[in-house]
C-alpha positions as CSV (number, residue, x, y, z in Angstrom):
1,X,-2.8,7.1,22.7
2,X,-3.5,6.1,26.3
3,X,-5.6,3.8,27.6
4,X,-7.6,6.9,29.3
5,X,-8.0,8.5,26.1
6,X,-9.3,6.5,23.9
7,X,-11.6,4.6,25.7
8,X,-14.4,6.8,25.1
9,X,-14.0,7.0,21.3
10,X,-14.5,3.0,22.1
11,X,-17.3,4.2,23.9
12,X,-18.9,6.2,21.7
13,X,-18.4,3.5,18.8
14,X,-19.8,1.0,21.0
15,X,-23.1,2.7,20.9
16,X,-25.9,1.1,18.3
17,X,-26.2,3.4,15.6
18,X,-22.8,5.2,15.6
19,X,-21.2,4.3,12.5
20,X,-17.9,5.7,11.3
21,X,-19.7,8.7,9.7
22,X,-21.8,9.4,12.4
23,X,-18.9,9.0,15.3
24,X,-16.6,11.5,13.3
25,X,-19.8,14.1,12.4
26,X,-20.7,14.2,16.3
27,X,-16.7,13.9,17.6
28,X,-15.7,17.2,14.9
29,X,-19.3,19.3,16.5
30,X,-18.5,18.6,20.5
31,X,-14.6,18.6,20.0
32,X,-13.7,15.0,21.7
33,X,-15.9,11.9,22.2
34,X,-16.4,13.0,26.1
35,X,-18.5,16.1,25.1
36,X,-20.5,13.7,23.0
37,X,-21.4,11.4,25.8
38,X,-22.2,14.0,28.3
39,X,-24.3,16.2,25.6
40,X,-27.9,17.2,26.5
41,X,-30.9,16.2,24.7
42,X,-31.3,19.1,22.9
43,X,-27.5,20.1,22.2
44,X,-28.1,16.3,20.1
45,X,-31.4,17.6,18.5
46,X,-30.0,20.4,17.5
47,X,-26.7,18.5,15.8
48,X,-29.4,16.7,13.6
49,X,-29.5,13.8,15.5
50,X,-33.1,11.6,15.4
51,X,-34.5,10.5,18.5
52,X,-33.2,6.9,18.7
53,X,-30.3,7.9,18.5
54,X,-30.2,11.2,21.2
55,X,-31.2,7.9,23.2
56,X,-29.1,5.4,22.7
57,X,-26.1,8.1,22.9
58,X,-27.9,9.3,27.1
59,X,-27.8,5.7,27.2
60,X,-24.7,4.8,26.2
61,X,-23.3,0.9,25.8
62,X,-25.0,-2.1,27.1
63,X,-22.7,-3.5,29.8
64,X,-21.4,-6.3,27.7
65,X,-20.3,-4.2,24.9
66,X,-18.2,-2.0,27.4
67,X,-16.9,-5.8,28.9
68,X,-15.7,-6.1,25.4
69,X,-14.0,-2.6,24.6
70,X,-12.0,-3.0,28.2
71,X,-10.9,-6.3,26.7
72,X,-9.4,-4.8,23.6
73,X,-7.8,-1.7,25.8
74,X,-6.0,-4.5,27.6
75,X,-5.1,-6.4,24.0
76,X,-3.9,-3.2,22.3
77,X,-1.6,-2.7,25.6
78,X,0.0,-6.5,25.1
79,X,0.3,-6.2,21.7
80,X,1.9,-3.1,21.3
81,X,-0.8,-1.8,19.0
82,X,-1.1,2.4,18.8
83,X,-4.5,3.3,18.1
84,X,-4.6,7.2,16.1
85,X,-7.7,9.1,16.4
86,X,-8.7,11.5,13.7
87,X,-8.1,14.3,16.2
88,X,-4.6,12.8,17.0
89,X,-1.6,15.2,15.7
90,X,0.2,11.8,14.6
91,X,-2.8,10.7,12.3
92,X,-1.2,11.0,8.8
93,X,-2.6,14.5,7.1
94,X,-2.9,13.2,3.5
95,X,-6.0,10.9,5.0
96,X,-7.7,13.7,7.1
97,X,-8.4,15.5,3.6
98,X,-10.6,12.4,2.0
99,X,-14.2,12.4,2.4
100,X,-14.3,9.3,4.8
101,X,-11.0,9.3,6.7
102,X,-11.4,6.5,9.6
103,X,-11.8,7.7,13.0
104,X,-9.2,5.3,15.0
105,X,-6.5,4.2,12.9
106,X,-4.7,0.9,14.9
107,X,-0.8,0.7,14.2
108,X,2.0,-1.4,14.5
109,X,5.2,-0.5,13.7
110,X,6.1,3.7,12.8
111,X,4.0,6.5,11.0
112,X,6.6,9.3,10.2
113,X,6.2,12.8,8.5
114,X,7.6,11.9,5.7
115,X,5.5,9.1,4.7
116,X,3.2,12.2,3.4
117,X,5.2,11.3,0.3
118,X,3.8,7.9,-0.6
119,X,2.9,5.9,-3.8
120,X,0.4,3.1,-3.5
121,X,1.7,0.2,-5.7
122,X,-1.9,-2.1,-6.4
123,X,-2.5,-5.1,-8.5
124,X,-4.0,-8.5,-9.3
125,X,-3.1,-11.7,-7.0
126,X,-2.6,-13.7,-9.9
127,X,0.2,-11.5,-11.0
128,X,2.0,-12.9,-13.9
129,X,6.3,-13.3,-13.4
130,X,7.0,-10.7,-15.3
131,X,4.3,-8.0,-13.4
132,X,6.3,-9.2,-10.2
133,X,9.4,-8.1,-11.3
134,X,8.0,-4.5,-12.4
135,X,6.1,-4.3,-9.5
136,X,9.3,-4.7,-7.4
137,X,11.2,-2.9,-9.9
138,X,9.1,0.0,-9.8
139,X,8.5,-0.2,-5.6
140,X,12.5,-0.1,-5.3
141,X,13.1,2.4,-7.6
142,X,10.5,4.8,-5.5
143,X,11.7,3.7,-2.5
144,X,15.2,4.7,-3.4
145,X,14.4,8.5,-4.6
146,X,12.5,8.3,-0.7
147,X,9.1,7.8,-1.6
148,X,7.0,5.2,1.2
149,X,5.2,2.5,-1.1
150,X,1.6,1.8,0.6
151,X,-0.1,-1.7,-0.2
152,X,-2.1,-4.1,1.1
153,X,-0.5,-7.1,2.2
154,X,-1.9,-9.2,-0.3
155,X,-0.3,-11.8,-2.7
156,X,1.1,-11.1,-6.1
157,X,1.8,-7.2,-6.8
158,X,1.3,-6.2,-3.1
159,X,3.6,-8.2,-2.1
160,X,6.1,-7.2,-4.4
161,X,5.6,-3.6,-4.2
162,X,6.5,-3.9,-0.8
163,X,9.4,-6.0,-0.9
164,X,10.8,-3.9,-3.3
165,X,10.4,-1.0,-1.5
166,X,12.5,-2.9,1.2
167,X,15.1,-3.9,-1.2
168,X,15.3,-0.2,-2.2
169,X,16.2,0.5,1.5
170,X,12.9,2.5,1.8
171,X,10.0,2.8,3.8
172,X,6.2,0.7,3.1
173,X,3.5,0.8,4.8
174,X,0.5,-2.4,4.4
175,X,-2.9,-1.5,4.7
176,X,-4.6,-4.5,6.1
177,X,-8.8,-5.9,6.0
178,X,-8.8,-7.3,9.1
179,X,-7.5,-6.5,12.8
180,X,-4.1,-6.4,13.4
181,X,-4.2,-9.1,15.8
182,X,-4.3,-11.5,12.3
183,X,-2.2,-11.7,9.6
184,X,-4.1,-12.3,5.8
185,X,-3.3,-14.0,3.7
186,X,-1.2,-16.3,7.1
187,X,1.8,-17.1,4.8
188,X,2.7,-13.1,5.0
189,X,3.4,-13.4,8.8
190,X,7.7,-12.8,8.0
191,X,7.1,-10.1,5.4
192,X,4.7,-8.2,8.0
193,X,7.3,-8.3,10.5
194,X,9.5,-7.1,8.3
195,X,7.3,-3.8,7.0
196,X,6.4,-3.4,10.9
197,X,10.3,-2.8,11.4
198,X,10.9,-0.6,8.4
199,X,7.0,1.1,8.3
200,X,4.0,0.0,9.3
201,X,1.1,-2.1,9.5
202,X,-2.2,-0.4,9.8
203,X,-6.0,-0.8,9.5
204,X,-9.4,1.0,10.8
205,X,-10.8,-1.8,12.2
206,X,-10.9,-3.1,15.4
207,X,-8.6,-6.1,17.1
208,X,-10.5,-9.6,16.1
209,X,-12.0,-8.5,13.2
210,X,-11.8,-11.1,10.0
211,X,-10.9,-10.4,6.7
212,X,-14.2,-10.6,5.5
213,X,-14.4,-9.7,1.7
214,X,-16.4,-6.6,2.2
215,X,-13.7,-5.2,4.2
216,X,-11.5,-5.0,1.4
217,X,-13.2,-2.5,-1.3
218,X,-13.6,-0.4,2.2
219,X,-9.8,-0.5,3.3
220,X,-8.9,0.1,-0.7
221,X,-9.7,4.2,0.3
222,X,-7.3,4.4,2.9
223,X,-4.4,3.0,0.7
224,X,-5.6,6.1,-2.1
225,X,-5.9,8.1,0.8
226,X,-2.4,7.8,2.5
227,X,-1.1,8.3,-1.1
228,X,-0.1,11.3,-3.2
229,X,-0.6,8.6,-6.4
230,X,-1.6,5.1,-7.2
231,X,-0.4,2.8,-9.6
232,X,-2.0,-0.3,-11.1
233,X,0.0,-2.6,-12.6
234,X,-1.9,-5.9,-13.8
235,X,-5.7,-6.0,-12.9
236,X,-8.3,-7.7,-14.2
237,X,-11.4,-5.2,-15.2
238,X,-13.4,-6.4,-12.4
239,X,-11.4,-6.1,-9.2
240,X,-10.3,-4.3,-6.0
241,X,-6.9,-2.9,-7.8
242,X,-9.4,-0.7,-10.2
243,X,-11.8,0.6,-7.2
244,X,-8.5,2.1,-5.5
245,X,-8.5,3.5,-8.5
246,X,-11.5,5.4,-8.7
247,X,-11.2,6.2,-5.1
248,X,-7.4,7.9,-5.6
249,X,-9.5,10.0,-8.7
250,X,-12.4,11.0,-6.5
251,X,-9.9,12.2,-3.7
252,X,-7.9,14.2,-5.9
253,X,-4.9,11.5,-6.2
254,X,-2.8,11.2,-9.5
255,X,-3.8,7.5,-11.3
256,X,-1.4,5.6,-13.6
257,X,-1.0,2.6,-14.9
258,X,1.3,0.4,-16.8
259,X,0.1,-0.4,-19.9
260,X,-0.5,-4.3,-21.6
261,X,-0.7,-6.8,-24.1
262,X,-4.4,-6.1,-25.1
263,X,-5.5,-9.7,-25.3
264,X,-3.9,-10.2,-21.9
265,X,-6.9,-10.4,-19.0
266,X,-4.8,-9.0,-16.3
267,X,-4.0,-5.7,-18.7
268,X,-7.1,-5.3,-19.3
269,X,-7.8,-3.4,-16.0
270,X,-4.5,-0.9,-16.6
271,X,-5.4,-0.8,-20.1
272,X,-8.4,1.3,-19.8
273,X,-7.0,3.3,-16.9
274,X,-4.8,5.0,-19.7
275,X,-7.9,4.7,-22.1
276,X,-9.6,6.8,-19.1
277,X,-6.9,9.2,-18.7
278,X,-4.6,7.8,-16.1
279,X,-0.7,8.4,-16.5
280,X,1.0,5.5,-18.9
281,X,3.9,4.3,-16.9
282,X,7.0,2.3,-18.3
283,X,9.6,3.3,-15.0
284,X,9.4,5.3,-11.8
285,X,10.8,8.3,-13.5
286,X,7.4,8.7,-15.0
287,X,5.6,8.6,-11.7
288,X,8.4,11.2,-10.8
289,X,7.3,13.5,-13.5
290,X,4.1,13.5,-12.5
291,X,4.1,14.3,-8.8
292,X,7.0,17.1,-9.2
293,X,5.2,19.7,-8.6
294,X,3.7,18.2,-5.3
295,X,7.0,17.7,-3.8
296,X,8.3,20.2,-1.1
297,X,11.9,21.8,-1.9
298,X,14.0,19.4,0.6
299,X,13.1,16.7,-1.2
300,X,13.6,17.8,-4.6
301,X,17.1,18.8,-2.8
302,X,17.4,15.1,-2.2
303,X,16.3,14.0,-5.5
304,X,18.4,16.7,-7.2
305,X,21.8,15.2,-5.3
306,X,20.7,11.4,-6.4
307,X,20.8,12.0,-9.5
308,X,24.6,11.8,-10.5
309,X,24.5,8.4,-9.3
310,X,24.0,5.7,-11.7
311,X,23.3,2.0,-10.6
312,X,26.6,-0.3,-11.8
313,X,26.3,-4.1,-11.9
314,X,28.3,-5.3,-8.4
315,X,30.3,-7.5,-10.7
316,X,31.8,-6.4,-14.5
317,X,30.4,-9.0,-17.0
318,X,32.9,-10.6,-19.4
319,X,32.4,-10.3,-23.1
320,X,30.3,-13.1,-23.4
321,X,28.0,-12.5,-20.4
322,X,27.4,-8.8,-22.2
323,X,26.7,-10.8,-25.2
324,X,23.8,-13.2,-23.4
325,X,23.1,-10.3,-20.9
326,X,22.3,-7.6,-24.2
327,X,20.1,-10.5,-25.9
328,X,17.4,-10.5,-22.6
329,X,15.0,-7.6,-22.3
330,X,12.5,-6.8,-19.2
331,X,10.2,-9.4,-21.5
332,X,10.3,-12.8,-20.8
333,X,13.0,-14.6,-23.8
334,X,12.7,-18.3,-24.4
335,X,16.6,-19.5,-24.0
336,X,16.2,-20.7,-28.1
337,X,15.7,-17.1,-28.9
338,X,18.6,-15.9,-26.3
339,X,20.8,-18.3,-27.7
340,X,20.1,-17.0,-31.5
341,X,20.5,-13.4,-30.4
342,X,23.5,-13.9,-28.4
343,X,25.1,-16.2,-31.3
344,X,27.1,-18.5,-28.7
345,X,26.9,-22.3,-28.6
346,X,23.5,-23.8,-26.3
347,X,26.1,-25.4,-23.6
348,X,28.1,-21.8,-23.0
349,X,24.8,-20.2,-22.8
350,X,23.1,-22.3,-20.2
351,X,26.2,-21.8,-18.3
352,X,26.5,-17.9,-18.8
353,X,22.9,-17.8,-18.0
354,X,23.2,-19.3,-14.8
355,X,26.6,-17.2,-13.7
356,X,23.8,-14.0,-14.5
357,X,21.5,-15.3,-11.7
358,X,24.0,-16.0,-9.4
359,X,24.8,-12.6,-9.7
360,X,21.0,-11.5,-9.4
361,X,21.1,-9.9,-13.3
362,X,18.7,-11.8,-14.6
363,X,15.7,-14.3,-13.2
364,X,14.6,-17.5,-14.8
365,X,10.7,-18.1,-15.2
366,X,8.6,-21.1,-15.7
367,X,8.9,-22.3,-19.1
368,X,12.5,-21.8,-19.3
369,X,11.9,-17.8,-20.1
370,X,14.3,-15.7,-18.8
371,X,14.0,-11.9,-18.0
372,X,16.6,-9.1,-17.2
373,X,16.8,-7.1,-13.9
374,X,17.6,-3.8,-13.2
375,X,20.6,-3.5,-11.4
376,X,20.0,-4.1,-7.9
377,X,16.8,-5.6,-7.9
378,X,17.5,-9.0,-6.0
């Protein structure tokens, strides 16, 4: 959006009193933020509006609020941020349809039509190794049937939802609590660059805004919102993961959730999805089943043609590998138990085991566990 157009949404927002709710109410009865500024008195009354505010809208910014907004115009220009207004044909249609879609949405990177077939992929930051794998497992396996995994940027699942998505060759877009002239948490700078060049980066609020905690439960709606279905995969019962949650319910979005070890604390939050009714999910295929019947023909054209194609490891295993390979599961295996089910001497094991993560079939994890891959998942 141009510099010309936009600045009086800025404008507008700039004014004390206009909140999101109240900007998009008065912008959706004038038409454009213009017609609100240069409204009478009594086309204001009449909207609803109380007297402060028919006011301080005649009124319009104190002069160093509008110093500031020009300062941000001339930021979003230098940093290549694209700023979507609600009225903008660009602004992705899934999130016009919730009840508090943000009015500017700031973007770096590329919104495209078909990211209106996205799955959000949420979960604890204290993700356990084996919830990082399935997260990634699950975000690559999406990505691949052409699905855009939404996150938000944050360590543990988020993270690997949207790596996998990349190692699937797919779309993600990263939802972020704070302006897009910071990256949170810092250490993400490399994977954001990354999304940016395969997606997109976005939030509702403005450049130099910090990633306050409050922002967070706020920017959870949008990742529901942009999403035809969201998936928790380990949460605690108390946390952001299980508000996106209740948001993707209230705006009409499939839940699921993968289910558990009941004592576990980080299944407890999934755990009581499914008690509530979300979908159980044990592969993408199940998330597949559930949005079918959401999914226009072309794409179901696409899905249709995929589906001969079966993943083969890049490199055949020899009889022994198979052996050590068929005695892991997607649970974590102490290498005592792996060398008991595979019957092969402790030595030739350790060495097999390390030929199968060369070859990106396995993973180790702390504690000497070991867990198998899907092929493909690197």
């Amino acid at each position: 959006m141009s510099h010309r157009s936009l600045r009086p949404w800025l404008v507008l927002r700039a004014i004390p009193g206009v909140g999101d709710a109240i900007l998009l109410k008065l912008v959706q009865a004038f038409g454009a933020p213009d017609a609100v500024l240069s409204a009478s008195q009594s086309a204001l009354e009449e909207l609803g509006c109380r007297p402060p505010l028919v006011e301080a809208i005649r009124r319009g910014p104190a002069p160093d609020a509008i110093r500031e907004l020009d300062k941000e115009l001339d930021q979003l220009q230098r940093r290549k941020v694209t700023v979507l207004t609600y009225l903008d044909t660009h602004y992705p249609a899934p999130l016009r349809t919730i009840p508090d879609p943000p009015p500017l949405l700031y973007v770096q990177g590329s919104l495209l039509e078909t990211d209106r077939h996205a799955v959000a992929i949420v979960g604890t930051r204290k993700v356990s190794a084996a919830g990082r794998i399935l997260a990634e497992e699950l975000a690559r396996d999406l990505a691949e049937m052409g699905f855009t995994i939404v996150s938000g940027l944050a360590r543990g699942v988020d993270a690997a939802a949207h790596r996998g998505a990349l190692v699937g060759k797919g779309r993600t877009l990263a939802v972020m609590g704070c302006g897009l002239d910071r990256t949170y948490p810092a250490d993400h700078r490399q994977l954001r660059e990354t999304i940016e060049q395969h997606g997109a980066v976005l939030s509702e609020l403005p450049l130099g805004a910090a990633p306050h905690g409050y922002h967070f439960p706020r920017r959870n709606r949008i990742i529901s919102g942009l999403s035809m279905g969201v998936v928790v995969t380990e949460a605690a019962i108390e946390s952001g993961s299980l508000i996106t949650a209740r948001l993707a319910g209230e705006q009409g979005r499939e839940v699921f959730a993968v289910p558990g070890f009941v004592k576990a604390e980080q299944s407890r939050g999934p755990n009581s999805l499914i008690k509530d009714g979300a979908r159980l999910v044990e592969s993408a295929k199940d998330i597949l089943e559930e949005l079918l019947p959401q999914l226009d023909p072309a794409f179901r054209a696409r899905l249709a043609e995929g589906a001969g194609t079966v993943a083969q490891p890049k490199e055949p295993f020899s009889l022994d590998e198979t052996l050590v390979y068929d005695a892991l599961s997607v649970l974590p295996q102490p290498v005592d138990e792996v060398i008991r089910r595979s019957g092969l001497p402790a030595a030739q094991v350790a060495a097999i085991l390390l030929s199968l993560e060369l070859k990106n079939c396995i993973r180790q994890l702390p504690g000497n566990e070991y867990v198998r891959l899907a092929p493909g998942l690197h």
